[in-house]
Structures are given as structure tokens and as C-alpha cells.
N, CA, C and O atoms as CSV, one atom per row, in Angstrom:
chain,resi,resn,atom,element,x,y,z
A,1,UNK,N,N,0.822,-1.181,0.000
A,1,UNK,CA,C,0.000,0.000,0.000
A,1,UNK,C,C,0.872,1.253,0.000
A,1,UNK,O,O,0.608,2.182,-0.763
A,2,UNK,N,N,1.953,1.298,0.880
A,2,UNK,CA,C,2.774,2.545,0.860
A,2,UNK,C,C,3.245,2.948,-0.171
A,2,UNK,O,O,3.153,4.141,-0.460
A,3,UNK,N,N,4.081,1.748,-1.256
A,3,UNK,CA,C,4.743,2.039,-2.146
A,3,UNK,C,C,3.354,2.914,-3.588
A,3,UNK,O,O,3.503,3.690,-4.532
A,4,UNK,N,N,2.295,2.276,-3.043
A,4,UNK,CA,C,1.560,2.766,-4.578
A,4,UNK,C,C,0.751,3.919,-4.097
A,4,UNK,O,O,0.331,4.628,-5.011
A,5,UNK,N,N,0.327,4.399,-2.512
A,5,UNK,CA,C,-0.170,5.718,-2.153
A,5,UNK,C,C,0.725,6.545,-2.106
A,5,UNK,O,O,0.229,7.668,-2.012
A,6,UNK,N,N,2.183,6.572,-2.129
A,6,UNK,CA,C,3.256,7.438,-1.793
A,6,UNK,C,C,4.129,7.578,-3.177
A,6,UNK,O,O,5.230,8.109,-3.031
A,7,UNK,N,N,3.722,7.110,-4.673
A,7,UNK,CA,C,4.666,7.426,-5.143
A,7,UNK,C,C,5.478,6.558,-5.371
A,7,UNK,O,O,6.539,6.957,-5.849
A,8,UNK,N,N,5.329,5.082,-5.139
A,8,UNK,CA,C,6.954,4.329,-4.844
A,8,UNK,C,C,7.947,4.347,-3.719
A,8,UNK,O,O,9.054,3.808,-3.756
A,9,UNK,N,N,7.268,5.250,-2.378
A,9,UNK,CA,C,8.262,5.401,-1.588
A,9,UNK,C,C,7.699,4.227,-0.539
A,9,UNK,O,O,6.575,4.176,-0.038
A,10,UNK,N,N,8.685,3.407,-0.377
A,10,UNK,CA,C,8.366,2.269,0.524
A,10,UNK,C,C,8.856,2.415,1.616
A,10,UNK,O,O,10.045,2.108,1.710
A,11,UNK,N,N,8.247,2.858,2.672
A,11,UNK,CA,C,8.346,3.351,4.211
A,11,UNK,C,C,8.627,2.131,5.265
A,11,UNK,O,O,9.131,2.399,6.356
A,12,UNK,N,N,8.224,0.528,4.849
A,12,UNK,CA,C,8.539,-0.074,5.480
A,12,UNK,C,C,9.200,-0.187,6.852
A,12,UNK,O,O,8.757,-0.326,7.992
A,13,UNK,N,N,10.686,-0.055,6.213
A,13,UNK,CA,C,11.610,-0.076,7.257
A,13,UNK,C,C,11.640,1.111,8.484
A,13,UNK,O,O,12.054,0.849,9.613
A,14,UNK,N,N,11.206,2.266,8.142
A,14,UNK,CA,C,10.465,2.833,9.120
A,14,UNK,C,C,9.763,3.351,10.073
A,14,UNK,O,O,9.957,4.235,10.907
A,15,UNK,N,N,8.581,2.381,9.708
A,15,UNK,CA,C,7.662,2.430,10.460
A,15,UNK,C,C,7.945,1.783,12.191
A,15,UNK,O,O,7.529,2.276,13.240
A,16,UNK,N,N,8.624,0.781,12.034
A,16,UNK,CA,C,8.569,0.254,14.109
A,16,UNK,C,C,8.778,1.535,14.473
A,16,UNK,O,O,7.917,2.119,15.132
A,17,UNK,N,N,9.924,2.144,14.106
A,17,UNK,CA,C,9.991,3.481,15.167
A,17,UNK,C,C,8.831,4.102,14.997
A,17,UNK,O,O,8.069,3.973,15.955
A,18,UNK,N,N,8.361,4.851,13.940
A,18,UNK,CA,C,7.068,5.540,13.968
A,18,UNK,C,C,5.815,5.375,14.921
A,18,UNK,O,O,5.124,6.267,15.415
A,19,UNK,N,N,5.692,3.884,15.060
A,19,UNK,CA,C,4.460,3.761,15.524
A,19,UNK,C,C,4.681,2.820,17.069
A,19,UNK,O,O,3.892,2.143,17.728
A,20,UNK,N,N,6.459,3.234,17.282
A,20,UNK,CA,C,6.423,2.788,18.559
A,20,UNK,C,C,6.272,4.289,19.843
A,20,UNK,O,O,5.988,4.194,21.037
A,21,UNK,N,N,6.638,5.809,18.892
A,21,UNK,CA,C,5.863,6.607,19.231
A,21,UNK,C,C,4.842,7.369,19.217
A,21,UNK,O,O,4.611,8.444,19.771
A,22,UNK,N,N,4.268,6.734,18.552
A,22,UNK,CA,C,2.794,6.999,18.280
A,22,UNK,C,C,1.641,6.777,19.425
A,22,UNK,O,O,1.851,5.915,20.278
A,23,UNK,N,N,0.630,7.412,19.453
A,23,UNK,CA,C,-0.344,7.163,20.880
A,23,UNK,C,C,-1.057,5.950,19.971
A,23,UNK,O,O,-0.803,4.856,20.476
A,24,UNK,N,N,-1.833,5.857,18.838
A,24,UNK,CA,C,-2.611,4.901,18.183
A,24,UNK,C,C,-2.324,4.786,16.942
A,24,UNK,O,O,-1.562,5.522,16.314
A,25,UNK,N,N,-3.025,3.695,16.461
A,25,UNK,CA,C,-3.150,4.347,14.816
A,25,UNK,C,C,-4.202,3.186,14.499
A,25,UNK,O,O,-4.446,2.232,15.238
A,26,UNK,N,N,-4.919,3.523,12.941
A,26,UNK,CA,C,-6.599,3.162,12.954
A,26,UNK,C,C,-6.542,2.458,11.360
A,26,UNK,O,O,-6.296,3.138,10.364
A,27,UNK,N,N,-6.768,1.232,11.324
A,27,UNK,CA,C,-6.405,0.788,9.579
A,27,UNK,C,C,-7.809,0.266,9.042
A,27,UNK,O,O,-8.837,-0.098,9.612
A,28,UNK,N,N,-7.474,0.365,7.874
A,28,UNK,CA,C,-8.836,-0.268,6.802
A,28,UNK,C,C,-8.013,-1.467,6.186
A,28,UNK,O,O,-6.825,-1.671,5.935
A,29,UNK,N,N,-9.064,-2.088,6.073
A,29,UNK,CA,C,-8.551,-3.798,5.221
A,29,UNK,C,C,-9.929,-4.088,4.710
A,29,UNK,O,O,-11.022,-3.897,5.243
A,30,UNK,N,N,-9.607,-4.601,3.537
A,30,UNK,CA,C,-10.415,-5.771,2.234
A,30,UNK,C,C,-10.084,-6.386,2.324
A,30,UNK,O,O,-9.147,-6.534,1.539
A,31,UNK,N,N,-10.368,-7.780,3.502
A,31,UNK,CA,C,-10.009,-9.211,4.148
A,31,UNK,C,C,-8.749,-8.629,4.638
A,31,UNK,O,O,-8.541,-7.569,5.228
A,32,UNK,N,N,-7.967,-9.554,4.264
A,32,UNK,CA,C,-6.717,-9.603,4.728
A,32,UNK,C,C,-5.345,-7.977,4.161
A,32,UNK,O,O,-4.343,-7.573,4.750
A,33,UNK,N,N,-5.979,-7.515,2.870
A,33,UNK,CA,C,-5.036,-6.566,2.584
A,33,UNK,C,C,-5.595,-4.995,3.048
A,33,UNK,O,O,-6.717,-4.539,2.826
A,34,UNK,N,N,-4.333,-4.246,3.836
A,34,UNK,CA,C,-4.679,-2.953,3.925
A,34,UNK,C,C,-4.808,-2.504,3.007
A,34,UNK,O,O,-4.102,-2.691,2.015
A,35,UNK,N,N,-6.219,-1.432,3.141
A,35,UNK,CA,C,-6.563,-0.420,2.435
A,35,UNK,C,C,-6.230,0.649,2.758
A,35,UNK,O,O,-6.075,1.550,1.934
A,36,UNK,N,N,-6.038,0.803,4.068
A,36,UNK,CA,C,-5.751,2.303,4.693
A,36,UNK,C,C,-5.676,2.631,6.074
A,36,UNK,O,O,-6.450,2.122,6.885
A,37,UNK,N,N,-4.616,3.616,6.460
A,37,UNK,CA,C,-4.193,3.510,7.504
A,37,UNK,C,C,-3.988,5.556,8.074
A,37,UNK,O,O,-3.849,6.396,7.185
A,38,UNK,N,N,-4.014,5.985,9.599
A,38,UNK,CA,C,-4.009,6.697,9.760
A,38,UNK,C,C,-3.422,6.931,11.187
A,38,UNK,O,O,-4.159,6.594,12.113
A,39,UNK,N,N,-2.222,7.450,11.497
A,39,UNK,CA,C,-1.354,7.348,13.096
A,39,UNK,C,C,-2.427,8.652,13.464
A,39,UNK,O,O,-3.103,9.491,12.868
A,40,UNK,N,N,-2.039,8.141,15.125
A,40,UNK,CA,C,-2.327,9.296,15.814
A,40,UNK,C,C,-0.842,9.661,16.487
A,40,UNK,O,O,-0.140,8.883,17.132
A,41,UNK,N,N,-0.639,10.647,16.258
A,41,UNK,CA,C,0.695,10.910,16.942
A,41,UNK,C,C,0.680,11.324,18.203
A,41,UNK,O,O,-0.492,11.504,18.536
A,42,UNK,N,N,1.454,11.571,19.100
A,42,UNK,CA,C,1.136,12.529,20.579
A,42,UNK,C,C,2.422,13.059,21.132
A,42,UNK,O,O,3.440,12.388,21.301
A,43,UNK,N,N,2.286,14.212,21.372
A,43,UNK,CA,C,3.555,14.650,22.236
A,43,UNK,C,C,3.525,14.392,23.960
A,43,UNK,O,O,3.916,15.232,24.770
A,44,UNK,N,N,3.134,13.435,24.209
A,44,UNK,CA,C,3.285,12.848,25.573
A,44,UNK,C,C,2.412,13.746,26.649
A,44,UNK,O,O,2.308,13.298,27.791
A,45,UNK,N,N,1.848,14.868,26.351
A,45,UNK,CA,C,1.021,15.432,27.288
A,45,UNK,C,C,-0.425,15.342,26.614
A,45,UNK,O,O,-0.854,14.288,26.144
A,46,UNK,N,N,-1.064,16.419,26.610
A,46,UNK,CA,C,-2.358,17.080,26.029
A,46,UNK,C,C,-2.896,16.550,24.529
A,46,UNK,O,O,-3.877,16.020,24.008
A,47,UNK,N,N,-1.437,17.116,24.174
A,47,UNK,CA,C,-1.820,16.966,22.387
A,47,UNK,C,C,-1.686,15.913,21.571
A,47,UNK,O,O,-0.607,15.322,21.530
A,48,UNK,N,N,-2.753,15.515,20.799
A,48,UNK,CA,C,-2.641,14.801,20.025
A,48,UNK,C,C,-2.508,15.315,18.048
A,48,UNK,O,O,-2.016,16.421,17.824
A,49,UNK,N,N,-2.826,14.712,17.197
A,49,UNK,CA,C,-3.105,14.891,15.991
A,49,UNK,C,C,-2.539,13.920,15.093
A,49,UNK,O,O,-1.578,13.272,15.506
A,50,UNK,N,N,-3.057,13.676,13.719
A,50,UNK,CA,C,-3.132,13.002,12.600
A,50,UNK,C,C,-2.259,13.111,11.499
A,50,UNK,O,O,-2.271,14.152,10.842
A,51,UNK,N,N,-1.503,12.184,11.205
A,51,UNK,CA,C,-0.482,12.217,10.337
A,51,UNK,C,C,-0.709,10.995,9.973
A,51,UNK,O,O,-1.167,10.127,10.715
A,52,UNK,N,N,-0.253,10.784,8.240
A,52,UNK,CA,C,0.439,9.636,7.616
A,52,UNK,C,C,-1.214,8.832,6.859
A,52,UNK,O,O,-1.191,7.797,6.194
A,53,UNK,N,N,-2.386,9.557,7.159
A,53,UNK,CA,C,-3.488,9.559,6.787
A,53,UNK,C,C,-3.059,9.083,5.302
A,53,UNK,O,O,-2.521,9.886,4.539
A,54,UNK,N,N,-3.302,7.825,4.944
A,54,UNK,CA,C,-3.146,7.209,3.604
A,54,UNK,C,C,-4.193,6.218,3.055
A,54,UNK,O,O,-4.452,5.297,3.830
A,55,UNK,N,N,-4.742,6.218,2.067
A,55,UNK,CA,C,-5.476,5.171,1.272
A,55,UNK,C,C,-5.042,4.835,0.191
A,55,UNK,O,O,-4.761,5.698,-0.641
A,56,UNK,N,N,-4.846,3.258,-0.118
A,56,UNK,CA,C,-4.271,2.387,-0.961
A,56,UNK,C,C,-5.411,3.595,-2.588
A,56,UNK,O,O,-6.596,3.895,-2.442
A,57,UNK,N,N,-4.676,3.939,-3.699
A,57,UNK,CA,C,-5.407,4.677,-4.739
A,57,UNK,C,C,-6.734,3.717,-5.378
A,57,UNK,O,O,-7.770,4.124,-5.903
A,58,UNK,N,N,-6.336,2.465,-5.150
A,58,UNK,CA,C,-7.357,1.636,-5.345
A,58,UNK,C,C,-8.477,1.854,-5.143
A,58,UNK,O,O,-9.394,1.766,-5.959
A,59,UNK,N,N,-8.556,2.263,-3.680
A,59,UNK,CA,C,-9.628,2.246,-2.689
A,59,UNK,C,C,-10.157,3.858,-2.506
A,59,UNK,O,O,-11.313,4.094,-2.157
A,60,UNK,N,N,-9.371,4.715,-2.728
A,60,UNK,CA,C,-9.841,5.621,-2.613
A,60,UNK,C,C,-10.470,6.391,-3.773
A,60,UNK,O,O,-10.205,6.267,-4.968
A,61,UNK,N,N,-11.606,7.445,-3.032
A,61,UNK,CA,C,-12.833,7.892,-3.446
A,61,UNK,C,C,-13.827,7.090,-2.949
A,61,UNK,O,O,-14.849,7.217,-3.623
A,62,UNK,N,N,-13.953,6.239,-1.952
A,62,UNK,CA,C,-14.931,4.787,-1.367
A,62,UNK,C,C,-15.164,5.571,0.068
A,62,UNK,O,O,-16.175,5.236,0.685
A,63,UNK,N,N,-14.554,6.304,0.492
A,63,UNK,CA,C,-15.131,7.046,1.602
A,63,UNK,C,C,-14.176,6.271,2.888
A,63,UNK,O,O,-14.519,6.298,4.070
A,64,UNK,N,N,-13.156,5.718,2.469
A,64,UNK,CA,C,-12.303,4.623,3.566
A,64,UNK,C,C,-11.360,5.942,4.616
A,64,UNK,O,O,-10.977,5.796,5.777
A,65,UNK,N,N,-11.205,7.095,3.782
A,65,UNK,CA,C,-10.257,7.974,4.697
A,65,UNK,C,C,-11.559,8.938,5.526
A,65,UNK,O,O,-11.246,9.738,6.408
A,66,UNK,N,N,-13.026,8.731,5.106
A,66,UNK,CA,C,-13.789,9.629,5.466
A,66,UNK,C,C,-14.235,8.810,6.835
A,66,UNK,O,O,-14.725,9.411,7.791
A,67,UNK,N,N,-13.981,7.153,6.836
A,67,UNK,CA,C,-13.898,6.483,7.798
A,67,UNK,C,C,-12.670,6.945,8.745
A,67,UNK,O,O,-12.793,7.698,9.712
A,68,UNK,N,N,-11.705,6.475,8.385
A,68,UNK,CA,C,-10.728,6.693,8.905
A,68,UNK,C,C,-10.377,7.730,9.897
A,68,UNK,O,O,-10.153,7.343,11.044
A,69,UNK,N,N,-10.273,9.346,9.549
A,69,UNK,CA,C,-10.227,10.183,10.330
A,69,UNK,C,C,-11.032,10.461,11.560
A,69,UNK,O,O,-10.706,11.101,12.560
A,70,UNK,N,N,-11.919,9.975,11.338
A,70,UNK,CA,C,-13.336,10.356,12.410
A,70,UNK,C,C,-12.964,9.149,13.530
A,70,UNK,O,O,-12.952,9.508,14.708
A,71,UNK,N,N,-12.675,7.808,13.245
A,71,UNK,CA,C,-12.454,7.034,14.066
A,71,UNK,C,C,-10.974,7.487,14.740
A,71,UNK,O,O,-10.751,7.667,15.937
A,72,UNK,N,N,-10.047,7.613,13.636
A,72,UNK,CA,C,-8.564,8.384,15.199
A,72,UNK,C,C,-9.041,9.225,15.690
A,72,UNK,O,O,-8.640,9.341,16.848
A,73,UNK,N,N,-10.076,10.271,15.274
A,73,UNK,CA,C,-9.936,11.437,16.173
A,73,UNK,C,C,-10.764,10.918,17.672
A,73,UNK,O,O,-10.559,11.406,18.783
A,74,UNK,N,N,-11.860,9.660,17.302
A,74,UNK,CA,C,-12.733,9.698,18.535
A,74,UNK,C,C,-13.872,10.156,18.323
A,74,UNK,O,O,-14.765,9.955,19.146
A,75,UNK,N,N,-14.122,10.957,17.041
A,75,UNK,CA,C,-15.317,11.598,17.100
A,75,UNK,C,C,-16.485,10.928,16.128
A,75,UNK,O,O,-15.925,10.330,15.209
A,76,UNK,N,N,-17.826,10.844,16.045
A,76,UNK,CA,C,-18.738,9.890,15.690
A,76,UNK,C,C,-19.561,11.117,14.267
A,76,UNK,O,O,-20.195,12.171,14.326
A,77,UNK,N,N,-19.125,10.303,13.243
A,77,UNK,CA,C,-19.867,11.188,12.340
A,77,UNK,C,C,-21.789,11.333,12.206
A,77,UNK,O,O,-22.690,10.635,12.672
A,78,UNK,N,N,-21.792,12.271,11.560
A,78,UNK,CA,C,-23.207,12.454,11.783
A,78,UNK,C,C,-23.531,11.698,10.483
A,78,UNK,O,O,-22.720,11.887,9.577
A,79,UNK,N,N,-24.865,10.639,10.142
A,79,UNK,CA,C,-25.436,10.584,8.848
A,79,UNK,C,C,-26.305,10.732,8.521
A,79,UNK,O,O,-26.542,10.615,7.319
């Protein structure tokens, strides 16, 4: 998924650190393959916020990041 939402840039090796400081992070899958993924980052007190918010191009326009954000933030969309 990284390499084809990013361009070819394959973040792989990366990521343990990323998301070993990270407060959460919130993914989409079609069975078994991610569709999409979104960290919550935190600076160890108060603040939080959203980075790295990605959907496989496949999948997106399907409303998977309109999922996505609302569930890291915590907050419950209206329909």
C-alpha cells in the first residue's frame, strides 16, 4: 500500500519506530489486505493529531479515509 499511495516510496523499514511513538493508529482492510491507515501521533502530554493519513489509490474515493479520520480522532460522524 505505501509504495503505490506514496509514489513508490516504501516506508517499510520505518515504520517500528514511527508507531512505537505513536499514541494509536486506525487501519482499513479488504479481508486480509490494507486499504488504509491513519497514526495518531502525541507529544506525551495534552496533544494529540493526525499524520500519515493514507489510502491504498485503489480504494480511494470509497469514503475509507472519510472512515478513517473520524475514528482516530474519537469523534462519531453524523449521517
Amino acid at each position: 500500500m505505501w509504495a503505490a499511495a506514496w509514489g513508490g516510496k516504501d516506508g517499510r523499514r520505518a515504520w517500528p519506530g514511527v508507531l512505537a511513538r505513536s499514541l494509536t493508529w486506525v487501519t482499513a482492510h479488504d479481508g486480509e489486505t490494507l486499504t488504509g491507515f491513519v497514526n495518531v501521533a502525541w507529544d506525551g502530554g495534552a496533544h494529540a493529531f493526525l499524520l500519515d493519513t493514507t489510502v491504498h489509490p485503489v480504494w480511494q474515493r470509497r469514503g475509507v479515509g472519510r472512515e478513517l479520520v473520524p475514528s482516530a480522532a474519537g469523534v462519531r460522524q453524523r449521517r
